[in-house]
C-alpha positions as CSV (number, residue, x, y, z in Angstrom):
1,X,112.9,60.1,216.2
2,X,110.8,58.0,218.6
3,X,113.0,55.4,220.4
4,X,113.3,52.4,218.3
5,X,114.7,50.0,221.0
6,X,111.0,49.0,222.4
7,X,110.0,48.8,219.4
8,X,112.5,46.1,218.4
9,X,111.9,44.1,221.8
10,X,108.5,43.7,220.9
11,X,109.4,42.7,216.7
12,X,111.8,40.4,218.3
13,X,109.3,38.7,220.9
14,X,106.5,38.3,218.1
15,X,109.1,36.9,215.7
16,X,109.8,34.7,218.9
17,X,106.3,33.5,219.0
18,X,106.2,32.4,215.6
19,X,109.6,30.7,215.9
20,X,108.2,28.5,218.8
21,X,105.1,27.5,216.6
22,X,107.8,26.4,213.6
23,X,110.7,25.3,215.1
24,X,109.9,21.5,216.0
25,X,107.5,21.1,212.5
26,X,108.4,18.6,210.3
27,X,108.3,18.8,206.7
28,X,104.6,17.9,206.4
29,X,104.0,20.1,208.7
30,X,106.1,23.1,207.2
31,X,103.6,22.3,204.3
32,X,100.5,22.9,205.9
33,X,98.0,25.0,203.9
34,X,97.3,28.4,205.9
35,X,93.8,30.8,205.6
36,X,96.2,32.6,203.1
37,X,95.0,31.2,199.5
38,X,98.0,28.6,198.5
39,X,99.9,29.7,201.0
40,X,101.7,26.8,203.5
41,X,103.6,27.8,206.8
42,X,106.4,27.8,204.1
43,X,105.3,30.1,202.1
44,X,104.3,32.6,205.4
45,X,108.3,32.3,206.9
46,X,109.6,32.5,203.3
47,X,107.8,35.7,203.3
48,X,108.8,37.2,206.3
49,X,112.3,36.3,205.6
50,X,112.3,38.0,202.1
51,X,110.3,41.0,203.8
52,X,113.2,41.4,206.5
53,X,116.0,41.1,203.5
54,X,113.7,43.7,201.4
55,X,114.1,46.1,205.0
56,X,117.8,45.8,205.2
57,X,118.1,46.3,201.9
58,X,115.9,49.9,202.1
59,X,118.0,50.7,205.4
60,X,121.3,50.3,204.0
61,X,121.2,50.2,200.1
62,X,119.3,52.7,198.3
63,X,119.6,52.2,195.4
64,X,119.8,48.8,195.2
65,X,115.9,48.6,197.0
66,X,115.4,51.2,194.6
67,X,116.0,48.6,191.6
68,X,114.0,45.9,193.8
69,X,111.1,48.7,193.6
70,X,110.9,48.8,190.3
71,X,111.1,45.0,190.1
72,X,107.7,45.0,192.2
73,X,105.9,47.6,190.3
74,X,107.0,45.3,186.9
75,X,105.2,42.4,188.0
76,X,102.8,44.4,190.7
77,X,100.2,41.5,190.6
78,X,102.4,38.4,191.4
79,X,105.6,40.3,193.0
80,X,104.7,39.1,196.2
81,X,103.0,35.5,195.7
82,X,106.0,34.6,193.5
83,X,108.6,35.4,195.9
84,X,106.7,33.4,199.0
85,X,106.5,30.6,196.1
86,X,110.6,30.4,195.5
87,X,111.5,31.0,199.3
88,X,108.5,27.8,200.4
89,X,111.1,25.9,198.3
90,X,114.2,26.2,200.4
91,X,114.2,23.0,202.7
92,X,112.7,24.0,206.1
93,X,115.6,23.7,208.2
94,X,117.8,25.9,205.6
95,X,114.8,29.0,205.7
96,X,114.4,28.8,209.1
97,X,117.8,29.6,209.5
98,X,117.8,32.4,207.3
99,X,114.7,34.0,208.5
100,X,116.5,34.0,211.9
101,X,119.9,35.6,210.5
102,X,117.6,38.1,208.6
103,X,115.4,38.8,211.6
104,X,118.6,40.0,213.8
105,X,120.2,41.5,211.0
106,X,117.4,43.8,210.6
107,X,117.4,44.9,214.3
108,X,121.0,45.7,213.3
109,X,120.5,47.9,210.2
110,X,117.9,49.9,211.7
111,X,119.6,50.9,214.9
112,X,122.1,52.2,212.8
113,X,120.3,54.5,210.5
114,X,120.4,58.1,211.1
115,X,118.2,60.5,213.1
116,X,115.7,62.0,210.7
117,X,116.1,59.5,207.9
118,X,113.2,58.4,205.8
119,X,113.6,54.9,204.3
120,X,112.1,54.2,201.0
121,X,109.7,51.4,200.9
122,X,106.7,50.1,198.6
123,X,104.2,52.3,200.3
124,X,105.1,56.0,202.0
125,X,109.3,56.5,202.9
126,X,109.1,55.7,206.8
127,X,112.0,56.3,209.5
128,X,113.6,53.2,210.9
129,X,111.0,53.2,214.2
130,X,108.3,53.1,211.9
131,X,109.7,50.4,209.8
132,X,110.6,48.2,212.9
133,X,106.6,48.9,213.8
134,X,105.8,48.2,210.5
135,X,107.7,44.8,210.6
136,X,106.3,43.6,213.6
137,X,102.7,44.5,212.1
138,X,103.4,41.7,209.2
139,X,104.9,39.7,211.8
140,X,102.5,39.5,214.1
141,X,100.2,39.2,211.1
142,X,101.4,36.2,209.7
143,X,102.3,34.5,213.3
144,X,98.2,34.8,213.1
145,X,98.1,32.2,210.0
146,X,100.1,30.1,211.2
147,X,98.9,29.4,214.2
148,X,94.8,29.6,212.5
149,X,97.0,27.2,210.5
150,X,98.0,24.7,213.2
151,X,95.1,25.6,215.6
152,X,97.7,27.1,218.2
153,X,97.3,29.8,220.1
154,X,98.4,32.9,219.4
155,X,99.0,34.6,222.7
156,X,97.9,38.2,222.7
157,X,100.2,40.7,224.3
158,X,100.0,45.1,224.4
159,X,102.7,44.5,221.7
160,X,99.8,44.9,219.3
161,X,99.5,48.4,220.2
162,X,102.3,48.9,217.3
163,X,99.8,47.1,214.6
164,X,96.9,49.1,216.0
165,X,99.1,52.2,215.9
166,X,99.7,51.5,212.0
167,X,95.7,50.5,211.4
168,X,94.6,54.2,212.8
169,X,97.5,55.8,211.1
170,X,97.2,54.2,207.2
171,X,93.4,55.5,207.0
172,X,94.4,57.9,204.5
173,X,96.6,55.3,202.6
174,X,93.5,53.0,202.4
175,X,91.4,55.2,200.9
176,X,94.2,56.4,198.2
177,X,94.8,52.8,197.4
178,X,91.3,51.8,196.8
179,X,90.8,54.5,194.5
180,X,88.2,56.8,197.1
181,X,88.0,60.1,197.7
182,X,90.2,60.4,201.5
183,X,87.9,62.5,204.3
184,X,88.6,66.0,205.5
185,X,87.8,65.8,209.2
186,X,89.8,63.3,211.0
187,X,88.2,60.1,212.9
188,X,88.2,59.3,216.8
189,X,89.6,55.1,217.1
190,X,89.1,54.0,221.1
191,X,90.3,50.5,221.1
192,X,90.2,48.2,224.3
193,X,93.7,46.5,224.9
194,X,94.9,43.3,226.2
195,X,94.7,44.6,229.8
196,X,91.8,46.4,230.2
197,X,93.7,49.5,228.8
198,X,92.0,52.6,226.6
199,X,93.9,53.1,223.4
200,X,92.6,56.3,221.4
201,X,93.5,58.2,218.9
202,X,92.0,61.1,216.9
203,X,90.1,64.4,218.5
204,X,88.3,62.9,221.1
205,X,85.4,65.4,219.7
206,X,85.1,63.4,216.3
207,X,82.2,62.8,214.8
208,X,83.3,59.6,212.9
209,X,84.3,57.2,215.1
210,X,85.5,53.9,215.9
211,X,85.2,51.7,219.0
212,X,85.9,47.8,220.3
213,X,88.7,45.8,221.0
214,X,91.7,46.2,220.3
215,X,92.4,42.4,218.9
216,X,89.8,42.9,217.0
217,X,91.2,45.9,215.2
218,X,94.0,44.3,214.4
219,X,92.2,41.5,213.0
220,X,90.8,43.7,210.7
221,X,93.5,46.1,209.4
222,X,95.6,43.2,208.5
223,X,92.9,41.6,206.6
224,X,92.7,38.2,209.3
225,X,89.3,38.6,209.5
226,X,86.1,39.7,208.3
227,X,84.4,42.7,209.5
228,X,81.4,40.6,210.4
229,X,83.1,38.7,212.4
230,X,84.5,41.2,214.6
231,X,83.0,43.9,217.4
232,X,84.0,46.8,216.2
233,X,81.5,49.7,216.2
234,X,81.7,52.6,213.8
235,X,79.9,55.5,214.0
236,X,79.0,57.8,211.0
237,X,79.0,56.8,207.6
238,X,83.0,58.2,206.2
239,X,83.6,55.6,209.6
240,X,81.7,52.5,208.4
241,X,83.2,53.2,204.8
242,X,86.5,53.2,206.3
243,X,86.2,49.3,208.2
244,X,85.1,48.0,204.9
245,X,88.9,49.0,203.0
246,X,90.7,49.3,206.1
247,X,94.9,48.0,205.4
248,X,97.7,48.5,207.1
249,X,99.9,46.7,204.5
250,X,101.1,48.6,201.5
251,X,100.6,47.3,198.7
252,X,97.2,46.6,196.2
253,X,94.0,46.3,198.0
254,X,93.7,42.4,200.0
255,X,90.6,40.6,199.2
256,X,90.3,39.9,202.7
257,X,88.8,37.0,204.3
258,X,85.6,35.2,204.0
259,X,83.0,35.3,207.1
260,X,82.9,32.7,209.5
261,X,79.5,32.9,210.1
């Protein structure tokens, strides 16, 4: 198994970022709408903070997340927006120190799941690596609406090499969960980090193929922006198909965001 501890310095630093945008809010501000349809900053922590107890729960309990599974598919279309609903509830000071708790008891429960062990989860059984990557992913995600919330900054580190890691890898999960048939031949992504950096993956002889910046990739397999607002390049058509359902998240298809333009 791929060494987990980076991985959990950089889920701990993004969950650090969005602490330092929440942290001194008051309660108006705690209830400040966010791009997310009637989603506040409340609702976005609450979220996290369930997320992280749903983790801990797949790391160390299977069978109870097993019973929280089926819970999810009952009530597939509002599983998600209802629990962000009851957590937005709790008074701020109360949730933010659960979701801080929950963030290092996750780091916990993951370092001490076996070698070789696949964790369920709502989308593909993961090892604890991936799940800490696939943590940070949401987290860095929804640090994104909250500061498009607030009009902060959202400072842009290589640590989104984990959500762009997760965008290349889900292709096939994206087409399965919008219904489409998934593409033999595999695709080429070269993505431009932070520094200056080439990030690539696929056969670098591909004939589909995406290109850009890496931010910008992000943006889009999280759903934070729309496609036409972004730089990304594809070439061939299974390519272009793929930016237009691209989702790292598991989970029904997002409806994504309108374009700024």
């Amino acid at each position: 198994m791929a060494d987990i501890e980076p991985v959990l310095a950089d889920l701990g630093a993004e969950g650090d970022a969005l602490d330092a945008l929440v942290a001194d809010l008051d309660d108006a501000g705690w209830a400040t709408p966010t791009p997310a349809e009637g989603w506040t900053i409340a609702h976005q922590v609450a979220h996290l903070a369930w997320t992280d107890q749903a983790s801990i729960l797949a790391a160390t309990d299977g069978p109870g997340f097993q019973a929280e599974l089926e819970r999810a598919i009952a009530s597939i279309n509002t599983y998600v927006d209802d629990a962000a609903e009851q957590g937005s509830k709790t008074p701020p000071a109360e949730l933010l120190t659960s979701w801080r708790a929950g963030r290092r008891a996750l780091g916990d429960a993951l370092r001490a799941v076996p070698d070789g062990t696949k964790l369920p989860w709502f989308g593909p059984p993961m090892s604890a690596t991936s799940m800490a990557t696939a943590r940070l992913m949401e987290t860095w995600a929804h640090t994104q609406d909250v500061a498009d919330a607030l009009g902060a900054e959202h400072v842009i580190g290589n640590r989104i090499r984990h959500v762009a890691h997760i965008g290349a890898r889900t292709r096939d999960f994206a087409y399965m969960t919008n219904g489409r048939t998934t593409p033999t031949e595999e695709f080429r992504v070269e993505l431009t980090a932070p520094d200056g950096s080439l990030w690539t993956w696929g056969p670098e002889d591909a004939v589909q193929r995406v290109t850009g910046p890496a931010l910008d990739f992000c943006l889009l397999v999280t759903q934070r922006r729309n496609r036409a607002d972004l730089a990304l390049v594809a070439e061939g058509p299974d390519a272009n198909e793929w930016l237009d359902i691209a989702q790292a998240f598991a989970g029904p298809p997002g409806s994504g965001r309108e374009s700024e333009r």
